[in-house]
N, C-alpha and C positions, 0 to 999 in steps of 0.2 A: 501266615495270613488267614487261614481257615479256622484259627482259636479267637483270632482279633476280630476276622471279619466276617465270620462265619461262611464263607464263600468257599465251595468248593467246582473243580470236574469245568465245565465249560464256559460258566459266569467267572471264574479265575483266570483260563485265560485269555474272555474278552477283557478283563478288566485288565491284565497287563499288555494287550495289545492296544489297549486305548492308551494306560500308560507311555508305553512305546511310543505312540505318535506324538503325544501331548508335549511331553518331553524331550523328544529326538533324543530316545535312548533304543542300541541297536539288542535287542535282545537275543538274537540269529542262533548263537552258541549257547542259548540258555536249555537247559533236559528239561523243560514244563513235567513230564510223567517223573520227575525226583521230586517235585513239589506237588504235584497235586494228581489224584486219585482220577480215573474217570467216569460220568457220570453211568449211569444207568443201574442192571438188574447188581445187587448184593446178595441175595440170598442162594445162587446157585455159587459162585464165588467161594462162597463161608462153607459151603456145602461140604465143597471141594476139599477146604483146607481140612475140615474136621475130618471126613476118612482118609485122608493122606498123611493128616498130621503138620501139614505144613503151617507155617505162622503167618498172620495179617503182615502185609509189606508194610513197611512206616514208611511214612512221608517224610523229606525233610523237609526245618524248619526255612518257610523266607520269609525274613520280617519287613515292616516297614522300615526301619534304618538300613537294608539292604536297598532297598528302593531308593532312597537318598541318596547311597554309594552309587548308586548307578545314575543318578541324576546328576550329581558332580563328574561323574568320570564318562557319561555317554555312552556309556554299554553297562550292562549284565547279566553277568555269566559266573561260572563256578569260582575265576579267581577272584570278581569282586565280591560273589558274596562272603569269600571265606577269608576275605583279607580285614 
């Protein structure tokens, strides 16, 4: 969602919280931080990784045809998105 809709960190997930109601779909068991980053400072973060070496965390993908699955099945969660 954040390539398509450019939404990231706390507008992502009101916008799946509003989903969730709209739709009466239970999102409860959904990890939001596997999909989306949180808002605020990035430059102490990058800091971090460059003298430690460690790598930017990826986000995984949740697209809008997950959002579907979850709208036909009434929940979404890791089995729907991955089925």
């Amino acid at each position: 969602m954040r390539e398509i809709l450019g939404i990231t960190g706390d507008d992502a997930v009101e916008l799946l919280l509003e989903y969730s109601q709209k739709f009466n779909v239970d999102i409860s068991n959904l990890n939001l931080k596997r999909y989306f980053t949180a808002e605020g400072d990035t430059i102490l973060p990058a800091i971090i990784r460059f003298f430690t070496g460690r790598k930017d965390p990826k986000e995984s993908e949740l697209t809008i045809r997950d959002l579907e699955k979850g709208v036909l099945l009434k929940r979404l969660d890791e089995e729907v998105i991955n089925s």
